[in-house]
N, C-alpha and C positions, 0 to 999 in steps of 0.2 A: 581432646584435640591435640594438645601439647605431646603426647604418647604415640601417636598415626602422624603428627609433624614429622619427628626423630625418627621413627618406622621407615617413612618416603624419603628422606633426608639418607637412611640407613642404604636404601635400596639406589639413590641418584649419584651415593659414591663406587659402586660397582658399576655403574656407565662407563661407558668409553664416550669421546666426545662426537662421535655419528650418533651416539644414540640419544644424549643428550640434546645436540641439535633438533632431531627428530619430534622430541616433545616440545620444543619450542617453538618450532616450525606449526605443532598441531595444537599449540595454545597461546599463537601471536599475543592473547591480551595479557600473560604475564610478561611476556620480557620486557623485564627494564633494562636502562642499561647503567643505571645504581644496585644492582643485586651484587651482592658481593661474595657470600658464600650459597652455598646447596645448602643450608638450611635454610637461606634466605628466600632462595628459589622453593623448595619444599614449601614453605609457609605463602607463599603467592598461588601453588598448586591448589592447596586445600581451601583456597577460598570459595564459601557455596558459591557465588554468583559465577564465578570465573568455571567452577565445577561442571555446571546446571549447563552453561554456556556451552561447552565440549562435550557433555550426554546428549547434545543436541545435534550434534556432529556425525553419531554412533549410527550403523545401518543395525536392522533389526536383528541379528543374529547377536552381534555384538551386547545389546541392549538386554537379548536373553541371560547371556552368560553374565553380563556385569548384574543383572536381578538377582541371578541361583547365586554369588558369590557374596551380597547383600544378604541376601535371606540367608545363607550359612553361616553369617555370624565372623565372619573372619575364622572358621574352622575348617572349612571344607577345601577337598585337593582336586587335583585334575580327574581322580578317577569319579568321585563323587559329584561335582558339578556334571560329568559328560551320564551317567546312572543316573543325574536326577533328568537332564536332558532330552535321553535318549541321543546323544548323537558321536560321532564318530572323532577319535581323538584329533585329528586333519580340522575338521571344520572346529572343533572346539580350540587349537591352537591358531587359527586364523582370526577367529575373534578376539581371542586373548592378546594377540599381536597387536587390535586396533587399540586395547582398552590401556596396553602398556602404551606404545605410540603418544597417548594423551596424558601418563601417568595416569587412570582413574582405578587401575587395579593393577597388580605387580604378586609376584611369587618370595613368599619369607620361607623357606626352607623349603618343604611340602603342602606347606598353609598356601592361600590364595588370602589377599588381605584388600580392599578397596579404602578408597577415603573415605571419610566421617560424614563428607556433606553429602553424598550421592544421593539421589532421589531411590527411595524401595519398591517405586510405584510399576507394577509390570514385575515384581519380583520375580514369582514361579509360574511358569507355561505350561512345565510339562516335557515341552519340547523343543529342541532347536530350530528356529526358523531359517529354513534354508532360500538360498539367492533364488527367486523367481527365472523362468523361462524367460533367457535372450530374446529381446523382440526383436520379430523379423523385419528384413527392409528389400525394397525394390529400387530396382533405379525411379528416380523421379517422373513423375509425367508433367507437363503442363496443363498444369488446369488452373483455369482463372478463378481469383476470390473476390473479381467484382461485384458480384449480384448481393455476397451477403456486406461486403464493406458497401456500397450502396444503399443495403436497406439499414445498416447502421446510423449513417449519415444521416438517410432521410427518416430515421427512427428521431436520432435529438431533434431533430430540427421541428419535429410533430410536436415531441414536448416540450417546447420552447413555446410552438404557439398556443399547445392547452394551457400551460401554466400562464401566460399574458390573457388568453380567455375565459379560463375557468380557475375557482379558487385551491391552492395545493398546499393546502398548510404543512406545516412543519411544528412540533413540540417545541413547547418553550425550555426543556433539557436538552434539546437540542435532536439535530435528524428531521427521519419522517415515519411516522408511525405506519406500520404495517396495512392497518387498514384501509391506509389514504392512497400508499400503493397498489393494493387489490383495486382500489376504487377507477383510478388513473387507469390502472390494466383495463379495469373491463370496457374504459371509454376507449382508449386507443387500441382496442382489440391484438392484445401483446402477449405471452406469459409474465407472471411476476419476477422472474427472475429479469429476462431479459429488458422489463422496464425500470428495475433495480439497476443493472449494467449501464443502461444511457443517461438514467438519473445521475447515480455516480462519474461516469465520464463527464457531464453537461457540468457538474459541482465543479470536481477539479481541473475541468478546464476554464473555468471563471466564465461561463455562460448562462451559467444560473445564479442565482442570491437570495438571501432571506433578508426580506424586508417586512418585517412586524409579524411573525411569522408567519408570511407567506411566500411560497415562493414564487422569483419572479424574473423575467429573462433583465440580463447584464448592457453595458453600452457595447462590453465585448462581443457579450450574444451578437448583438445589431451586426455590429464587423462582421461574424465568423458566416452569419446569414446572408451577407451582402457578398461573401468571397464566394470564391469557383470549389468544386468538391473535391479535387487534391488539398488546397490546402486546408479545408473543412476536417479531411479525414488525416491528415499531418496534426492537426491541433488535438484530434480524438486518440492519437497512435502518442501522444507526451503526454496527455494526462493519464492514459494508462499505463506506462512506466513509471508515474508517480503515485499511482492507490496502492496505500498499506495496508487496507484489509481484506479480510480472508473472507473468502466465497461460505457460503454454507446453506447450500444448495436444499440441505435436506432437513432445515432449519425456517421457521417461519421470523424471518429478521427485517429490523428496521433500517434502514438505509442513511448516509451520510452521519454515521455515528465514525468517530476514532477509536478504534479496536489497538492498543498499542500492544507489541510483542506478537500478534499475530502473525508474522514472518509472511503476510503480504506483500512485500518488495520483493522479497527472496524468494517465496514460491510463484511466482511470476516470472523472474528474471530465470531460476535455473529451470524452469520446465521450456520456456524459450529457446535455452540452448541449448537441450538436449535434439534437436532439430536440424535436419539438415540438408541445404541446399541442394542435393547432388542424392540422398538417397531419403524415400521415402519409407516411412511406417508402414507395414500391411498391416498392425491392427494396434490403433492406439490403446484400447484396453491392457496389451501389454506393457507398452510404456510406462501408462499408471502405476501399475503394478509394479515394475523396477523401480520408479521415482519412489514408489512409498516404501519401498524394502530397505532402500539407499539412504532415505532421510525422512524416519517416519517423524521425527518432532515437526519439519516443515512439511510432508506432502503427503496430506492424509486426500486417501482415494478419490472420495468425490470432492473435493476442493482441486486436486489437483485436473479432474475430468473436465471441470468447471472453467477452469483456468484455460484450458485446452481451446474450451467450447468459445471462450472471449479473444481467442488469438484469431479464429477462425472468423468471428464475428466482425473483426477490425482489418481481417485480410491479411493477417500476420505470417499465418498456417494456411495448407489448402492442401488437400489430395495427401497428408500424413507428411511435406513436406513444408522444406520454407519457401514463401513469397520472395521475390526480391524485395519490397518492403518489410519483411520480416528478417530478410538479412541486413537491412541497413538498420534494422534497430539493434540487432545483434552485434554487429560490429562499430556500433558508434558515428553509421555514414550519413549521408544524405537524405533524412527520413522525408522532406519537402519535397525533394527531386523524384523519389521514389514516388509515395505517393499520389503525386501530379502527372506521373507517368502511367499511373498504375486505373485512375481514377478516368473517364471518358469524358469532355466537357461539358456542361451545363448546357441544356436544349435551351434553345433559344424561339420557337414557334411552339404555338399551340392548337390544338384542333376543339373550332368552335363547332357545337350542335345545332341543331332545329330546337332543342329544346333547355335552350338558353341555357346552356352549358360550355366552359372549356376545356378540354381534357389533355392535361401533359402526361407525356413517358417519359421517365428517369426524372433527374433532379433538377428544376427549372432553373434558371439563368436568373442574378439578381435582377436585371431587367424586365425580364420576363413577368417575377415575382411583383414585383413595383407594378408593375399596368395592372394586372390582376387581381392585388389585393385592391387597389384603388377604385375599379367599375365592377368586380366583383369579389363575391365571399367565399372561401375556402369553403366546400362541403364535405370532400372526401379527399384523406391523405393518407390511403394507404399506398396500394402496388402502383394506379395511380394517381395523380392529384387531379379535383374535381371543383374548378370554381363555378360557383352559379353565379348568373348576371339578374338581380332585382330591379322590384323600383327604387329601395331605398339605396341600394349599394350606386345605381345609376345616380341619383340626387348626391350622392355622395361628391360623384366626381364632377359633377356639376357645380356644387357647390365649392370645390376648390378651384375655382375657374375658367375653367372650361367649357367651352361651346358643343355642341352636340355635335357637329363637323370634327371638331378635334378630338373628342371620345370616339369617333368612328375612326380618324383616322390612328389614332394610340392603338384600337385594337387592331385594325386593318393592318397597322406594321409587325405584329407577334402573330398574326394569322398564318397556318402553314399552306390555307389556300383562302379565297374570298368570302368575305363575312355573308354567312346565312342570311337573306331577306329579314327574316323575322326580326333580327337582332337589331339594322336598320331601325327597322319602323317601332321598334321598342323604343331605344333612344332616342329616336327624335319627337316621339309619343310623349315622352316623360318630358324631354324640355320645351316641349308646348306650353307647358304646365308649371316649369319650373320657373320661376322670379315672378308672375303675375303678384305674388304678395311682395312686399317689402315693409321690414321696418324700420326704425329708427329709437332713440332715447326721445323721451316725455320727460317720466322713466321710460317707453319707447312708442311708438306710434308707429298703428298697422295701416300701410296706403294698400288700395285696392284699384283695380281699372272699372270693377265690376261691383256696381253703386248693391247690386241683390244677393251677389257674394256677402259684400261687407255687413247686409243685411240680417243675412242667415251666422255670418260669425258671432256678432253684438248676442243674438236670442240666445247661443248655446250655454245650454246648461254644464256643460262640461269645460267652459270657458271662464265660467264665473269669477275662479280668484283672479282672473286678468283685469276686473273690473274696467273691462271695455268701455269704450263712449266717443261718440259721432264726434270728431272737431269739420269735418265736412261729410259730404255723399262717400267722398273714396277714402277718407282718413278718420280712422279710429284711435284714441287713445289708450293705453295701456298703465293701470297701475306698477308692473314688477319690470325690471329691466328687459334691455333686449335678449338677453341670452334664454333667461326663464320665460318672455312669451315666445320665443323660436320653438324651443323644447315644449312648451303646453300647444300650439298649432298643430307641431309635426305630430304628437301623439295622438291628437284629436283628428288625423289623413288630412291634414292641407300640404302644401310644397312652398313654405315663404323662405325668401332667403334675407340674409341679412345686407344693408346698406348703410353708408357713413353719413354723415353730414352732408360729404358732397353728392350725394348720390352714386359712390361707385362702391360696387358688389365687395364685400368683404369677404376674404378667402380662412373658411375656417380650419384651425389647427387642431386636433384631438391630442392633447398632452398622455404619451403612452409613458405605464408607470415602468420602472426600471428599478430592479435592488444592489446593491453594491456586491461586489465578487467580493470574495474572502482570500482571497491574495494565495499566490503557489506556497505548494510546502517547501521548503529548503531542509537538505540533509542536515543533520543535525553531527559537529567538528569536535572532535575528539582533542583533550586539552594536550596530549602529550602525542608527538609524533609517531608513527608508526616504525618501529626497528624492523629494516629489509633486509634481508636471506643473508648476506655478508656480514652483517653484524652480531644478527643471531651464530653464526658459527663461531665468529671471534668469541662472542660472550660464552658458548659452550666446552672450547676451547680452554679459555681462562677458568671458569669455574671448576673443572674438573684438573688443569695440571695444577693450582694452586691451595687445591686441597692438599694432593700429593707428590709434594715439589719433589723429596726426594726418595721417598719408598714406592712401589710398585704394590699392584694390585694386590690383595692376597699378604701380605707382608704381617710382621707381626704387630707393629705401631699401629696401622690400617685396620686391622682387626680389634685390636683392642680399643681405637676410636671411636668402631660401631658400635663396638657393647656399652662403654660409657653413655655412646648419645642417645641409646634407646634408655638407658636406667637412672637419667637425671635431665628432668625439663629447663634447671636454674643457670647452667653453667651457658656461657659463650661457646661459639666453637672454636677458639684460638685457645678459651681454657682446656677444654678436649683435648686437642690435642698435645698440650703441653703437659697433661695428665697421662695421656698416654706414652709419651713419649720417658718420660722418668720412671713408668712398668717397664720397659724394654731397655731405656738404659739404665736403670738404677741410678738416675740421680735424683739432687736434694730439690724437694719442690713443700711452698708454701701453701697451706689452705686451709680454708676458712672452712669451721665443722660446726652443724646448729646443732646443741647439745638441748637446747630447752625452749618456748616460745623465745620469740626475739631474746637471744641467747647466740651468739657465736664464738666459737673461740679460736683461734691461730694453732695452727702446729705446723712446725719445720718436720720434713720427713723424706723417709727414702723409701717408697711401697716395694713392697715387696712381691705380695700376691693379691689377685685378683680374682675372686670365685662369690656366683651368685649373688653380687649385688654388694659382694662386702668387704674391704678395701686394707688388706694387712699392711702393715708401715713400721719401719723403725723409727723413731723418735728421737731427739739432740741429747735426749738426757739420758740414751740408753737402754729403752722402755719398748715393751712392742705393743700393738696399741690394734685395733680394727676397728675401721668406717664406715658407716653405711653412704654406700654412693648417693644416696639420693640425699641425704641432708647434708652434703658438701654444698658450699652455696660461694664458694671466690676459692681460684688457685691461682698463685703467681710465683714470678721466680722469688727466690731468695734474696734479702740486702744485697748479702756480700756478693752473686751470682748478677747482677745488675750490670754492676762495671764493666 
């Protein structure tokens, strides 16, 4: 490493300071603004992580050439990499262009030489991979991406209510197992990808939770269900700006795992902007294909297709162009306003059947939703929503108290015309029926009007652990509290409702369970500030005139700088070049020479020649003497030269 240091150190003093800039500009994570020499800078280049970092920057042509240049060992020249290539000196010098740009490979004479950390993974192809076909573009059309950001919205909002309905475990390492998502797909009739997508959106927008592991809707959920479907789909449009993982479409994968280093932020955010308000795609397929030629370490094809598919999905994209809510996430605007503009209001009426049915279009009104879940049950929540009206859902709402006049009139106000007869004489059927029982605490005590009701309750076998018993004709006593004989009744088909002390109707509450959100990601703040474009110049500036304050490029001090720093890893480079500089002036310089293991010894000297590595000098005492540059280990000036 010490050897390919001095090598790139060798090569960053024949920079000018544009060119310098250049790889600063294309390796932001080395500049400091404590580097003080080009070998300093050299030694921050060659670090793997900071390496790896900038091959990941590389479009695929590039990534070929830096492979052949790898696999040749540091031997091979332009004519040999472009022979093993097949490709044309033009495209093989345009590559070469990106891989200096980043310093990851540079020219030593006629050698091509890369750094030590480079990945060799992709070495040899064969062939040079040339820029894909220009996608073509039209002017924009309008077309709306309501229908799919609609069935989006009313896609979470479906598994918000399977997961409070049905059980959706989650691994105790964390996620959701694959299988439990096929399972979920085949109930909510979805592909598994696109149940993966609302899963994940529903996560990171804190609408879901895992509570023991199961999942389970949020207090947030409550909110985001009670809001209108602009801001429903504003809430769905920020959590997907915040998923760091990668799609992998072609991949049977578990969901709500952290994939770190996936460049999920990134390949979201750049396939996003490659979009444009004003002119549309004629065939995204090409797009793909640029994005992955451009930057295949982030946009590999069908991840990137994927990404596409989730833009469209949320109304981002539409017709191969941007939405205006796909430009206000682009430009950092009004994702709310957008949205809510973009999104049609929440229906507010529903169209009741003959056969006790409600039937909504689009996405009901939280009001709406409110009457509906309460007199009846959700059946069907696909294209559109299907509540049936029971006996039990009707006791339902009976039992929160209300009158059967007032459930007529709750539904009669969301009706988009007058309640079907039948629905009438349902509900007022069922609350004929409903409170003739009441009970009370013993532990509780069932009163009756109807002495042969009460009769036929006492004999049931199915009653038993209630261990019933006569305190009169209409009142029975009960073993178990009021809660457990309500629940052993109703299962056995009676309609009792519960009553207090004072005899007034007790309005029951169902405790719905709720799991806690896992709280937003937050970007993660980098300890040292970021050095911007004017500093980086400055900094390129100074490192390159300060190497060579007063010789010019090419000069002889400057040359014999480079040779020293490639042929000894020990010395400073302020001793360089005071090494070099008493070759070209012939003056007296001190240094330290390891003659044997921890062994050094002093000689004053005036060198004289410099050939292969091995350092002729005259000596104080007269003597001529040669040094092997590499076991020079300290050069300074002289006592008397000090003053």
């Amino acid at each position: 490493m010490p050897r390919r240091i001095n090598a790139l150190a060798t090569w960053l003093l024949r920079l000018g300071p544009d060119e310098v800039t250049s790889i600063l500009l294309h390796r932001r994570d080395v500049a400091d603004r404590f580097i003080r020499t080009m070998k300093d800078l050299a030694t921050q280049l060659t670090d793997s992580d900071s390496v790896h970092a900038a091959e990941d920057t590389l479009d695929q042509g590039a990534l070929d050439v830096l492979g052949t240049i790898v696999a040749q060992g540091g031997t091979g020249t332009v004519d040999t990499v472009c022979t093993e290539l097949g490709c044309s000196t033009g495209d093989f010098e345009r590559a070469l262009d990106e891989l200096k740009k980043r310093a990851l490979a540079w020219p030593e004479g006629p050698r091509l030489i890369a750094v030590n950390s480079v990945r060799a993974t992709g070495a040899v192809r064969g062939q040079l991979t040339l820029r894909p076909k220009t996608p073509g573009r039209r002017r924009a059309s309008a077309i709306s991406p309501v229908v799919p950001a609609m069935s989006t919205v009313d896609g979470v909002a479906r598994l918000l209510a399977h997961c409070e309905q049905d059980a959706f475990d989650a691994r105790y390492t964390g996620g959701v197992a694959t299988v439990e998502i096929r399972r979920a797909a085949r109930v909510l009739r979805v592909a598994d990808g696109v149940l993966r997508l609302w899963l994940e959106l529903a996560v990171e927008a804190q609408l879901l939770g895992v509570d023991r592991s199961r999942l389970l809707p949020t207090r947030q959920g409550d909110v985001w269900l009670d809001s209108q479907p602009g801001p429903r789909l504003a809430a769905l449009v920020g959590a997907w700006r915040r998923m760091d993982w990668r799609p992998a479409p072609d991949q049977a994968r578990a969901a709500l795992r952290d994939y770190t280093g996936a460049h999920g932020l990134l390949l979201r955010r750049s396939a996003l902007e490659r979009f444009s308000a004003d002119e549309a795609f004629t065939d995204v397929g090409e797009l793909v294909a640029e994005l992955a030629w451009e930057r295949p370490a982030v946009h590999d094809p069908r991840a990137t297709a994927a990404v596409i598919g989730e833009m469209e999905a949320l109304g981002l994209v539409a017709g191969g162009a941007l939405t205006p809510l796909g430009l206000a996430v682009v430009h950092d605007g009004d994702v709310g306003a957008a949205a809510a503009a973009l999104m049609p209001p929440a229906t507010e009426k529903a169209a009741f059947q003959t056969d006790m049915t409600a039937v909504v279009n689009g996405l009901p009104s939280p009001a709406l939703s409110a009457t509906l879940n309460l007199v009846a049950d959700l059946e069907d929540n696909d294209a559109a929503r299907v509540w049936r009206l029971s006996a039990g859902s009707v006791r339902r709402a009976l039992d929160s108290g209300l009158s059967a006049d007032e459930v007529l009139a709750e539904l009669a106000a969301v009706s988009e015309a007058a309640l079907p007869q039948v629905i009438d004489f349902h509900v007022r059927d069922i609350a004929r029926k409903h409170g003739h029982l009441t009970v009370t605490n013993v532990a509780s005590c069932v009163r009756g009007t109807d002495p042969v009701l009460l009769q036929e309750i006492a004999r049931s076998k199915r009653l038993a652990s209630l261990k019933l018993r006569f305190l009169a004709p209409t009142v029975l006593a009960s073993d178990r509290p009021m809660a457990e004989t309500l629940t052993a009744l109703r299962r056995s088909g009676y309609a009792p409702t519960g009553v207090d002390g004072g005899d007034q109707s007790i309005v029951e509450h169902v405790e719905r369970l709720r799991a806690p959100a896992r709280g937003e990601r937050r970007p993660d703040r980098w300890w040292r500030d970021e050095v911007d474009d004017l500093e980086l110049t400055q900094l390129a500036v100074r490192l390159v005139e300060q190497e060579r304050p007063s010789v010019g490029r090419g000069t002889p001090r400057a040359d014999a700088a480079r040779t020293l720093r490639d042929q000894n890893v020990f010395l400073r480079d302020e001793e360089v070049l005071l090494l070099a500089s008493a070759l070209v002036d012939g003056s007296r310089v001190e240094i330290g020479h390891a003659s044997g293991p921890r062994r050094t010894e002093t000689y004053v000297v005036v060198p004289t020649k410099h050939l292969e590595g091995v350092l002729s000098a005259e000596c104080e005492d007269g003597t001529s003497r040669e040094f092997t540059i590499g076991h020079v280990r300290r050069v300074a000036l002289p006592a008397d030269r000090l003053g």
